[in-house]
C-alpha positions in Angstrom: 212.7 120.9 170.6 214.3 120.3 167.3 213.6 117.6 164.5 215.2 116.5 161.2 214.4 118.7 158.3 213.6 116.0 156.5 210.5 115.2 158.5 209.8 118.9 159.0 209.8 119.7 155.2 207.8 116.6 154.5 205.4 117.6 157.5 204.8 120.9 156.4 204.7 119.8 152.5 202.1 117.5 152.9 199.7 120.1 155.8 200.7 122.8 153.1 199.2 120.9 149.7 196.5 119.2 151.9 194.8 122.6 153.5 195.5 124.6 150.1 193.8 121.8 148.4 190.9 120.4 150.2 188.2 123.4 149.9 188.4 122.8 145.9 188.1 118.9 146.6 185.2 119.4 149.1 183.4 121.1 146.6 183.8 118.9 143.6 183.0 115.7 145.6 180.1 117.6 146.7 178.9 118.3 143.3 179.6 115.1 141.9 181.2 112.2 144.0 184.1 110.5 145.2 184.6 108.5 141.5 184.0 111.5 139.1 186.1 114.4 141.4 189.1 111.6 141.8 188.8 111.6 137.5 189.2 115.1 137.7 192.3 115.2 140.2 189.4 116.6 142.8 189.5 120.1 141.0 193.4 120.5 141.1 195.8 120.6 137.6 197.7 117.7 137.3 200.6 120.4 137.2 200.2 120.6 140.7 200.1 117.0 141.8 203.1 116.5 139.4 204.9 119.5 141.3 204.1 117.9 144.7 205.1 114.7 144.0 208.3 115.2 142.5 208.7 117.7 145.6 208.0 115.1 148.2 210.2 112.4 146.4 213.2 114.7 146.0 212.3 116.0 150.0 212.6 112.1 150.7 215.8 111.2 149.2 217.8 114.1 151.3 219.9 113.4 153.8 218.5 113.4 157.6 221.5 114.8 159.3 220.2 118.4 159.8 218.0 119.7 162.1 215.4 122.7 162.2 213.4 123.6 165.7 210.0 122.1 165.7 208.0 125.7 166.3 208.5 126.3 162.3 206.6 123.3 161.2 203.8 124.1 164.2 203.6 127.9 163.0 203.1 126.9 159.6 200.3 124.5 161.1 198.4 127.1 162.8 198.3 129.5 159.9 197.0 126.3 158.1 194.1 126.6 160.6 192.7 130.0 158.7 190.8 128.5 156.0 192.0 130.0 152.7 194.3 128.3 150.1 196.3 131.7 149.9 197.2 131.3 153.4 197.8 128.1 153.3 200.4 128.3 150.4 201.9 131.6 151.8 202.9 130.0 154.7 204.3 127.0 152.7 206.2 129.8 150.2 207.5 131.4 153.7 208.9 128.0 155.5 211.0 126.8 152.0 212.3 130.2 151.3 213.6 130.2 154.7 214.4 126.6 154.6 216.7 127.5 151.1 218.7 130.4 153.6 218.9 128.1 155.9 220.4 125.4 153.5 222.6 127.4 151.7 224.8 128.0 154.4 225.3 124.3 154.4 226.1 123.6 151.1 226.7 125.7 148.1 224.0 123.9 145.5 220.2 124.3 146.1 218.4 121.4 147.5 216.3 119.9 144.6 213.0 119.4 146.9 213.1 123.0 148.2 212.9 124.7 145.3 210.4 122.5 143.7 208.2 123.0 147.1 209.1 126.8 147.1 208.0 127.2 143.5 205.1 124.9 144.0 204.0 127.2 147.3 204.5 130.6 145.8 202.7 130.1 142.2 199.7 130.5 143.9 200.3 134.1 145.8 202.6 135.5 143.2 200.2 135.2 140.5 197.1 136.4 142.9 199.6 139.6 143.7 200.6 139.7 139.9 197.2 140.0 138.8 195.8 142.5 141.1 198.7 144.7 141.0 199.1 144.6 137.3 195.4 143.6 136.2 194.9 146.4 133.6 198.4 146.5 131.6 198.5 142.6 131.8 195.7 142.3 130.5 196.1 145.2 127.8 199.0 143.0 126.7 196.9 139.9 125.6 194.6 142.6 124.1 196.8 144.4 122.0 198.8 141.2 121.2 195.3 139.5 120.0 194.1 142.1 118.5 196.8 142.5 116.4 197.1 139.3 114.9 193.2 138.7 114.4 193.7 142.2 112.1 195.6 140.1 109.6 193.2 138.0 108.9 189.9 140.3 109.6 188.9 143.6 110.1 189.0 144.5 114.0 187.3 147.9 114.4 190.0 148.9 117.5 191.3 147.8 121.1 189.6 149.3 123.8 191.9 148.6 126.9 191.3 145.5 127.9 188.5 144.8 125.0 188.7 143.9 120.8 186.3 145.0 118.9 185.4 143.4 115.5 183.8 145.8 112.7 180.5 143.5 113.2 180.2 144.9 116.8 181.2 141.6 118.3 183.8 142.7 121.7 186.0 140.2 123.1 186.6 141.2 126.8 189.9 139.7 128.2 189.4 138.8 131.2 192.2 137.6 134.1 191.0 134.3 133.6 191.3 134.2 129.9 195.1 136.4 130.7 198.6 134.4 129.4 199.4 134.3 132.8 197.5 131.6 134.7 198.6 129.1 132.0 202.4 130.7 131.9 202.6 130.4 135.5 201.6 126.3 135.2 203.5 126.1 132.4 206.6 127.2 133.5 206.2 125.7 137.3 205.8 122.2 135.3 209.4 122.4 133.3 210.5 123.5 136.5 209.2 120.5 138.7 210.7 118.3 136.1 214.0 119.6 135.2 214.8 120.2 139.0 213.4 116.8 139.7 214.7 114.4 137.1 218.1 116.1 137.1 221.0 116.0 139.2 221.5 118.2 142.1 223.8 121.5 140.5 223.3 121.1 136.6 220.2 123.1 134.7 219.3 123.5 131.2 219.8 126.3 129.0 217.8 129.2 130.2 216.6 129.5 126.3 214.6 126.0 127.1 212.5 128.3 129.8 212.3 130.9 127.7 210.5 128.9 124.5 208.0 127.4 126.9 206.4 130.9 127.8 206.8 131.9 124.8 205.6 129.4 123.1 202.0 129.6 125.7 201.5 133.1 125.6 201.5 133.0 121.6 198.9 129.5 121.8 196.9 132.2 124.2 197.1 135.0 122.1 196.0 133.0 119.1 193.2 131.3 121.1 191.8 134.9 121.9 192.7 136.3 118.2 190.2 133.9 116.9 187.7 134.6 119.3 187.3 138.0 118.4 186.5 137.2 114.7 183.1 136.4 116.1 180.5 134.9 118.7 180.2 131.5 117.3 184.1 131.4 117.5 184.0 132.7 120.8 181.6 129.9 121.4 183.8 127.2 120.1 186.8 128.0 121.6 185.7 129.2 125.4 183.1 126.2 126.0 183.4 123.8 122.5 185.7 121.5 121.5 187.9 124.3 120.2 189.2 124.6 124.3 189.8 121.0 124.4 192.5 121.1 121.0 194.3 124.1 122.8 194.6 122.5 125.9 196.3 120.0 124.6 197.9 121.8 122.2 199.3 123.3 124.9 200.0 120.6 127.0 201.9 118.9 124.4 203.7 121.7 123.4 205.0 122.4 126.7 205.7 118.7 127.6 207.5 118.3 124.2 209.9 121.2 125.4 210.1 119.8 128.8 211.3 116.1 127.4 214.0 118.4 125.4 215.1 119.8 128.3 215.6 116.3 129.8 217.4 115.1 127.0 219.5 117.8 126.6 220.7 117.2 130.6 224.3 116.2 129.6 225.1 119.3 128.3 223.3 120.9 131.5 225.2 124.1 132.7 226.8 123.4 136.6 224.7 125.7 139.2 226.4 128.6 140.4 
């Protein structure tokens, strides 16, 4: 039996997000109800609802010509069926990266919606493998880097791995959740989701627009954790005060000012090879 791949990629989109997604919403709707977890995107980032909907609407508008066998969107159904989110977006990261091998043999620019979908699936998995592979020298980078910087400006007694160490005794442990990556990998899936999404099938930006956007959120990270080392009360403000509020969206503007850039610069966008 074989369908369109429009309704397969749709079909396995939306069993994909929904199964990846609804432990996280259980739990905050749990904790505090339907009105306050919809306020809070039921426990998601916004980057990911932005990355799924620009994937669904750019899945929508292909063509329905082509066909795929059903079994693909079933198998990817029953993996669904093991409940973990890593699964769950696995099997979605599997399905589109076929789906692009498939595709590419029938034309010779990348469907919009599969790669926002593939991107969108594999974050998740790639930065799980990312981290426990390279935990230690990842997160000796954000250490070293931090470390550094808060030196200019105070006396940091060394770097200890993974840990700075003001003169006053006060350590600041970098931890994976506190790493460049987990923002980066948002970050960069965002201008990705957009530019694919908003642009015409075969044209990208620069590959320096990319390239300022990480850059530009590991050094907001690295500065986040420089100042934390300087002392507790400064560790205070900026893990659990207001001080995480100003770089979040410090960050979010930063990378969303890039992104609009990136938009605006789409007549001089490069043709896809």
């Amino acid at each position: 039996m074989r369908i369109s791949t429009r309704v397969s990629d749709l079909l396995v989109l939306s069993i994909v997000a929904f199964n990846a997604m609804v432990g996280s919403a259980r739990t905050i709707v749990a904790d505090e109800g339907w009105a306050l977890a919809a306020g809070d995107l039921f426990g998601v980032s916004a980057v990911v609802w932005i990355a799924l909907g620009l994937a669904a609407f750019r899945l929508r508008q292909a063509a329905a010509k082509g066909q795929v066998p059903a079994w693909q969107a079933l198998l990817v159904s029953i993996l669904c069926l093991v409940p973990s989110a890593q699964v769950a977006w696995l099997a979605g990261t599997i399905y589109f990266l076929a789906r692009l091998v498939q595709d590419r043999g029938n034309t010779a620019v990348p469907h919009a919606g599969l790669l926002i979908a593939l991107a969108l699936c594999a974050r998740t998995p790639v930065t799980w493998m990312l981290t426990t592979l390279f935990a230690e020298p990842l997160l000796q980078f954000d250490a070293v880097l931090a470390g550094w910087l808060a030196s200019q400006t105070t006396l940091i007694a060394g770097i200890e791995g993974n840990v700075v160490v003001h003169e006053s005794g006060h350590r600041l442990f970098v931890m994976t959740g506190c790493s460049s990556w987990n923002n980066l990998s948002l970050a960069l899936l965002f201008w990705f989701a957009m530019t694919r999404g908003l642009m015409a099938d075969g044209t990208r930006p620069p590959l320096w627009y990319p390239t300022m956007v990480g850059a530009s959120v590991v050094l907001i990270n690295v500065a986040r954790l420089s100042i934390m080392a300087r002392s507790p009360e400064a560790y205070h403000w900026l893990h659990d005060g207001d001080g995480a509020e100003i770089v979040l969206l410090l960050t979010a503007f930063t990378v969303g000012a890039l992104t609009f850039f990136s938009l605006r610069g789409g007549r001089h966008a490069h043709p896809v090879a």
